[in-house]
C-alpha positions in Angstrom: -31.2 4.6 15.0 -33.2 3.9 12.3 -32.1 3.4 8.4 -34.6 6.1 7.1 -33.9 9.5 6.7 -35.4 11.2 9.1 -38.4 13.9 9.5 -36.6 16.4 11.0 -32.8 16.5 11.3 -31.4 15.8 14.7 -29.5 17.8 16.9 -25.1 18.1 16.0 -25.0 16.4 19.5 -27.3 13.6 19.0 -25.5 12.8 15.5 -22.0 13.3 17.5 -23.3 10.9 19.9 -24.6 8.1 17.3 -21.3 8.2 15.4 -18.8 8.1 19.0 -21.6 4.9 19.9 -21.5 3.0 16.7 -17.2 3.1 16.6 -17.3 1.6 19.8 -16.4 -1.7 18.5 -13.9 -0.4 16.3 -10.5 -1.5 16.4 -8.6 0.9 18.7 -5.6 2.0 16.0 -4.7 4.6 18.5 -3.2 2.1 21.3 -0.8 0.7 19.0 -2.3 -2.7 19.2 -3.5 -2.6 15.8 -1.0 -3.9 13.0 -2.9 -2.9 10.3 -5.2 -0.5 8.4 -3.8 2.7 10.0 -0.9 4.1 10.8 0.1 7.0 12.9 2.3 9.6 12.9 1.6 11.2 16.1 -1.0 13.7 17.6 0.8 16.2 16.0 0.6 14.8 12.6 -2.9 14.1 12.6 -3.7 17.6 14.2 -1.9 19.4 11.1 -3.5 16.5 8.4 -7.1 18.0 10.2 -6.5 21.2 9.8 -5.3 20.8 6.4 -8.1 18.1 5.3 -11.0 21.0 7.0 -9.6 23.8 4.9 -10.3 21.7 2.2 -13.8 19.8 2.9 -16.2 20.8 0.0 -13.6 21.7 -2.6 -13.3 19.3 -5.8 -10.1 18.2 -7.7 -11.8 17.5 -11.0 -11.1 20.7 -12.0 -8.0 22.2 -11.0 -8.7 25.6 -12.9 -11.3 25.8 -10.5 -9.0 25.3 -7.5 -5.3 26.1 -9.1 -4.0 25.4 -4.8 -5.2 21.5 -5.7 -3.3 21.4 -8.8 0.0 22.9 -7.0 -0.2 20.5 -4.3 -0.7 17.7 -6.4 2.4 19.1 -8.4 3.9 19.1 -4.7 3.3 15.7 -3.5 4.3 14.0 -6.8 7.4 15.6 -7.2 8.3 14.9 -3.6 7.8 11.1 -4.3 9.4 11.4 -7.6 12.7 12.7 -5.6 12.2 10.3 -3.0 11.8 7.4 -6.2 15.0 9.1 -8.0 13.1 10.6 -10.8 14.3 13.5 -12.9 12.7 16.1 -14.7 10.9 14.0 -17.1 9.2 12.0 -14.0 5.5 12.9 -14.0 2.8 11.5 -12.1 -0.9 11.5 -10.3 -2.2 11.2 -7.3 -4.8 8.8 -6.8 -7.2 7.5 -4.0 -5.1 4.9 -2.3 -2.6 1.7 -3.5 -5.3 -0.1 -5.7 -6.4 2.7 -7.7 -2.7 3.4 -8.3 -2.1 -0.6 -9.4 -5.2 0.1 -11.6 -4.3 2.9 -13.3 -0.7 1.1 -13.8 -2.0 -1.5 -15.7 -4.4 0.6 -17.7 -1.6 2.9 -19.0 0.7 -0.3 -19.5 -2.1 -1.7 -21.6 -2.6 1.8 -23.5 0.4 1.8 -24.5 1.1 -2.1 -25.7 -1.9 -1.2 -27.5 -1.0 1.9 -29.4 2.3 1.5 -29.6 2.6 -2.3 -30.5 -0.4 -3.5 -31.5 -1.2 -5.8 -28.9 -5.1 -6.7 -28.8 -5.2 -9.7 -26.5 -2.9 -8.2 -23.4 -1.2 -10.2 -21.0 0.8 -9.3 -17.6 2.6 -11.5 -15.7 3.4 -11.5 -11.7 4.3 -13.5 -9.2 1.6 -14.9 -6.6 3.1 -12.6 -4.3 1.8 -9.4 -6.1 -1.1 -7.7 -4.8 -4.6 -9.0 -5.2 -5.3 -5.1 -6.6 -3.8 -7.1 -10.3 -5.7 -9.5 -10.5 -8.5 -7.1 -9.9 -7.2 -4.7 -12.9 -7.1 -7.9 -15.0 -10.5 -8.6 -14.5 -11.6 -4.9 -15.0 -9.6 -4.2 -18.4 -9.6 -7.0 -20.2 -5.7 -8.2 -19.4 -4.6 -11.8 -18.8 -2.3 -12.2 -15.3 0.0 -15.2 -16.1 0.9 -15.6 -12.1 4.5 -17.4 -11.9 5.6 -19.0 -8.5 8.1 -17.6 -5.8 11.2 -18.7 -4.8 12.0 -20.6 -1.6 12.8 -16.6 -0.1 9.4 -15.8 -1.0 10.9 -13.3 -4.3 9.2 -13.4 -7.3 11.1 -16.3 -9.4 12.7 -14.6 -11.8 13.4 -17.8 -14.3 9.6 -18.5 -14.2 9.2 -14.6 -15.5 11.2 -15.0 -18.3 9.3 -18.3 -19.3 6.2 -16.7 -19.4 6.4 -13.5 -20.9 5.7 -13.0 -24.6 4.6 -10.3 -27.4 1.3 -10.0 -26.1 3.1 -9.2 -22.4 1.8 -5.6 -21.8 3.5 -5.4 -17.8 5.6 -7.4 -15.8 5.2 -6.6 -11.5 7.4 -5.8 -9.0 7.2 -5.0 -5.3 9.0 -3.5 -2.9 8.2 -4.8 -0.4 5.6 -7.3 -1.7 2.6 -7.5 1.2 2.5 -10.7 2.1 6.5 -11.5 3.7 7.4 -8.1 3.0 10.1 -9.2 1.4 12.0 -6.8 -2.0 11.8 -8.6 -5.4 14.6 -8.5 -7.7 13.5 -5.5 -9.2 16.7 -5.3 -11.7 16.2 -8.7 -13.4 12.5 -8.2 -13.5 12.8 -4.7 -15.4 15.5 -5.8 -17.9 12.7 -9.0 -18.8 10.1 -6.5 -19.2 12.1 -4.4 -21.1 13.2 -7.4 -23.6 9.7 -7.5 -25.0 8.7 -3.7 -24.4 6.5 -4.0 -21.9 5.6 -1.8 -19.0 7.7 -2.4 -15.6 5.5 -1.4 -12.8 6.9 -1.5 -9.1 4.5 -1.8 -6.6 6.0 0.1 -3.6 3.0 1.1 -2.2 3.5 -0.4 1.4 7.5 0.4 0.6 7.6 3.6 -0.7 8.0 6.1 2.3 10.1 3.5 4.2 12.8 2.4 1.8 14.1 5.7 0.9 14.6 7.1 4.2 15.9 3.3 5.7 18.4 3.4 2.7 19.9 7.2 4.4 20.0 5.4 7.8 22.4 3.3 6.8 20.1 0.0 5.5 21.0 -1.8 2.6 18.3 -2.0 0.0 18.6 -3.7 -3.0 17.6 -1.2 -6.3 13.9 -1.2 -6.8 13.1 2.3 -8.1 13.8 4.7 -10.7 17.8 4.2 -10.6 17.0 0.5 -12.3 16.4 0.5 -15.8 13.6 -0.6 -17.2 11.1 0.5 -14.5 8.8 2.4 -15.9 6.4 3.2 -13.2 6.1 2.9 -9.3 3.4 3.6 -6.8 3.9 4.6 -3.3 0.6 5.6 -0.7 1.6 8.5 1.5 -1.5 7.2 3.8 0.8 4.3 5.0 4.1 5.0 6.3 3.8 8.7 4.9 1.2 8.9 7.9 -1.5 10.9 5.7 -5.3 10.1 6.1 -6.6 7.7 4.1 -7.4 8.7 0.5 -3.7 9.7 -0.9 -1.3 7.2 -3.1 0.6 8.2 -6.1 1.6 6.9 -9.3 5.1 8.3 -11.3 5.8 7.6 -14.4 9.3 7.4 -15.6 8.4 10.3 -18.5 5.2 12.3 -19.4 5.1 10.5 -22.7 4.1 7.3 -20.6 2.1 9.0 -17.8 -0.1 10.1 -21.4 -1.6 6.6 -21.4 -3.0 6.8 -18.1 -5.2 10.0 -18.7 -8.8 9.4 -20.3 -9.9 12.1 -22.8 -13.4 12.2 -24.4 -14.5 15.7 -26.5 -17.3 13.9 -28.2 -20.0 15.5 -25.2 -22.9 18.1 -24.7 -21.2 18.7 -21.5 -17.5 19.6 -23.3 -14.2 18.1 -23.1 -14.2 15.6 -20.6 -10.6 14.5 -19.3 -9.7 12.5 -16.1 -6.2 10.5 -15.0 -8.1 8.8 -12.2 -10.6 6.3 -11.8 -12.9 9.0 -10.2 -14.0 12.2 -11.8 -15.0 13.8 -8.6 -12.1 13.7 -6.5 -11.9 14.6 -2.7 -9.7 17.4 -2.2 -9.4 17.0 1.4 -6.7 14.2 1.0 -4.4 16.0 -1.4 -4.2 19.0 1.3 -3.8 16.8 4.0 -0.8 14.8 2.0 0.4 17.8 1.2 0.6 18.9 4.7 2.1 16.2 6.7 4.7 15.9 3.9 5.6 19.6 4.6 5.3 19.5 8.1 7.3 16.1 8.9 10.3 17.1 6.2 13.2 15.0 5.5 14.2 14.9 9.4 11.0 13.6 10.3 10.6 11.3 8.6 13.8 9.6 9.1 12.8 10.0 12.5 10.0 8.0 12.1 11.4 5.8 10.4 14.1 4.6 12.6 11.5 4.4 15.3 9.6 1.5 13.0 12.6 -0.2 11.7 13.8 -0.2 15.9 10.6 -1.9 16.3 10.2 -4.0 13.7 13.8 -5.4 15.1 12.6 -5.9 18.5 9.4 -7.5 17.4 11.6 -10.1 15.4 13.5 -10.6 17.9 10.9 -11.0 19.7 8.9 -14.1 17.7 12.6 -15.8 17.3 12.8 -16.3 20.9 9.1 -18.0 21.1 9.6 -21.6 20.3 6.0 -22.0 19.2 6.4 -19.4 16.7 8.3 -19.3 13.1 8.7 -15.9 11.0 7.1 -16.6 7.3 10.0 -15.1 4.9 13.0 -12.5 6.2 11.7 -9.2 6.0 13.4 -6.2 4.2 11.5 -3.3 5.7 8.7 -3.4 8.0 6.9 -6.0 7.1 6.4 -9.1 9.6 4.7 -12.4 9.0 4.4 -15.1 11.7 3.5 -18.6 11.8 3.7 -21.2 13.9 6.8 -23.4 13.9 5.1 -26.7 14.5 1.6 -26.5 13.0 0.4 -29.3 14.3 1.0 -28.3 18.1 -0.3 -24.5 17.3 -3.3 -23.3 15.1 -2.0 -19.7 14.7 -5.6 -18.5 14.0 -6.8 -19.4 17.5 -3.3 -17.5 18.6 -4.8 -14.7 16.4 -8.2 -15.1 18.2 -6.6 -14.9 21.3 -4.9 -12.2 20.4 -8.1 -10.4 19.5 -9.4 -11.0 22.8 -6.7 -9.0 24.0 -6.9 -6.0 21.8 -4.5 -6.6 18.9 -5.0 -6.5 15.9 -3.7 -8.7 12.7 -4.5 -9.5 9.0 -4.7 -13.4 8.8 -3.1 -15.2 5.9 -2.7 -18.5 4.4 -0.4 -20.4 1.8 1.0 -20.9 5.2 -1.5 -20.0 7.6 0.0 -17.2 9.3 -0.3 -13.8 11.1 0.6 -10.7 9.5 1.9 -6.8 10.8 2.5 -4.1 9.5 4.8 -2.1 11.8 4.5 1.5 11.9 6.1 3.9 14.5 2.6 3.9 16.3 3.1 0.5 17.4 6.5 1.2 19.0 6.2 1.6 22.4 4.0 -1.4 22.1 6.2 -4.2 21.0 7.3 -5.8 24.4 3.7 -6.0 25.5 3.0 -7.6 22.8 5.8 -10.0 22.9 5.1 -10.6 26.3 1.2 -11.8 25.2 2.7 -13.6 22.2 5.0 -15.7 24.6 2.0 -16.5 27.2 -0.3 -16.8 24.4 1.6 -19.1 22.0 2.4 -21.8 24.7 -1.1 -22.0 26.0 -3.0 -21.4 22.7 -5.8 -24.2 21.8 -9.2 -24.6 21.4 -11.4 -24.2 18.2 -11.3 -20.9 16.2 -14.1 -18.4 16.8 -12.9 -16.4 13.5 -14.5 -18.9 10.7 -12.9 -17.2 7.8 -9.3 -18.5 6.6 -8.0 -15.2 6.4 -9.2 -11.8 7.0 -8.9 -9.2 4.2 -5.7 -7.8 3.2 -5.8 -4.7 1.6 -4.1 -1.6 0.2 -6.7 0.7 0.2 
């Protein structure tokens, strides 16, 4: 294939063709080997998310008084996650593109708002090294100073070192729940009541948490208080294309009132082209993503989803269960959810990378991570009926792992996108 256009289009087959050819080397999400990136509902779920995201193709959620269906199933899908989050009637929210444009708009309206309503010119936000690289990002983008503060030995954001560094120029103070790299809950309450002290924002990443939590919490789980029952949180972000198993393309961001979701919304009348008003990042917006959202949401209901997730809490047991019975092997942090990070218990006996290469070579899939060098999953209820063979590889892999690393890199990307 070549990289011009060309002269005359080619035949739907050919193109067909060229695209099944080139994702050949593509990780293969559907077999459950991959811990990362995707997650899947089911055959069934994606067959109603297709459906939903074709009826939807070419339509644009710039304007929703264009296409009044985008607007009501964006009113859907936040107030769905707004329930889910224990909001009331004066929650209000957006969706948005995925977790980082949802972390971006968080600290943009937390640094609207410092800014209007306190004066504050040279903004700061403080979070712990845990918090998602998607902050530091933000603070780069808008102008806003991350003090990072340490974690604890458990891998939760240390609370003391929070209270040290936040001042009157603190605009937001982080949470997550879980936070992505141990998967691990912060101590959401203390954080929100010293964000609160100064008047700052209290933003709760949940993005990875927030379709598992809830639902683990009515089967029976014991989950610390991270949402909109804690005072003092004043927003939370949640992706319904993780464990909500929508495409890719759908995340949200609630607000504890409409008074502070007002900060995140640009408005500019000062144009040719008229009033110009946008929440988002984007202007154009795909609809196909808030249709397919809003179908899988509707389709899985309440039962399915605790369905789904008992079948990836069920496995996320088994897998730890699993790695504790490898002697090679350590877990990174005790997870609170679904998130499991793995390293090895004697480094100098096991370079866990080569383990990941190895592990490669055999079809899985992992994100890489250091600070310790370790191997990271995110378990889903795709990877279910997967976990023993994996174990088994883990076991055979882990006591004959060695060799040099054919992955250079120290980690691979971790994302939320």
């Amino acid at each position: 294939m070549s990289n011009r256009l060309p002269s005359t289009g080619l035949a739907r087959d050919e193109v067909l063709a060229a695209l099944e050819s080139m994702r050949g080397a593509d990780v293969d999400w559907r077999s459950g080997r991959c811990f990362s990136l995707v997650f899947d509902g089911g055959e069934d779920v994606r067959d109603v998310a297709r459906a939903a995201h074709d009826l939807y193709l070419s339509e644009n959620a710039l304007n929703t008084n264009a296409f009044p269906s985008l607007a009501r199933m964006q009113a859907d899908v936040v107030g769905i996650v707004a329930d889910l989050l224990h909001g009331d009637d004066a929650t209000a929210g957006f969706m948005t593109s995925g977790g980082t444009e949802s972390i971006l708009v968080a600290v943009k309206a937390a640094k609207e708002r410092a800014r209007i309503e306190r004066g504050v010119t040279e903004p700061e936000m403080v979070l712990a090294r845990s918090a998602h690289a998607a902050f530091h990002k933000a603070a780069h983008d808008f102008g806003v100073a991350a003090r990072v503060v340490p974690v604890r030995d458990d891998w939760r954001a240390d609370v003391d070192a929070i209270e040290a560094s936040v001042n009157d120029r603190t605009v937001l103070v982080v949470a997550s729940a879980p936070q992505y790299p141990q998967g691990v809950v912060d101590p959401v309450p203390e954080i929100a009541a010293i964000a609160q002290s100064v008047g700052a924002n209290c933003h709760v990443d949940a993005c990875m948490g927030g379709f598992v939590l809830p639902f683990a919490q009515r089967l029976g789980v014991d989950v610390a208080p991270w949402d909109f029952r804690v005072d003092g949180v004043t927003s939370i972000s949640a992706d319904v294309h993780k464990l909500g198993y929508s495409p890719k393309g759908a995340s949200v961001i609630v607000h504890r009132t409409r008074d502070l979701r007002r900060y995140q919304t640009f408005v500019f009348d000062d144009w040719l082209g008229g009033l110009y008003a946008s929440p988002n990042l984007l202007g154009t917006r795909p609809a196909g993503p808030i249709a397919a959202a809003w179908a899988v949401l509707h389709y899985l209901g309440e039962e399915g989803y605790l369905r789904l997730t008992r079948v990836t809490l069920d496995a996320t047991a088994r897998l730890l269960d699993g790695i504790r019975s490898i002697p090679q092997l350590a877990l990174v942090g005790e997870p609170d959810a679904h998130i499991v990070c793995f390293g090895a218990a004697d480094p100098g006996s096991l370079d866990v990378f080569v383990l990941g290469d190895a592990l490669a070579s055999k079809g899985w899939f992992f994100d890489r991570q250091t600070g310790p060098e370790s191997l990271h999953a995110t378990v889903s209820a795709g990877n279910a009926p997967m976990i023993e063979r994996l174990v088994d590889d883990l076991r055979t892999l882990a006591a004959g792992a060695g060799g040099t690393r054919t992955n250079r890199r120290d980690t691979d990307y971790a994302t939320l996108e």
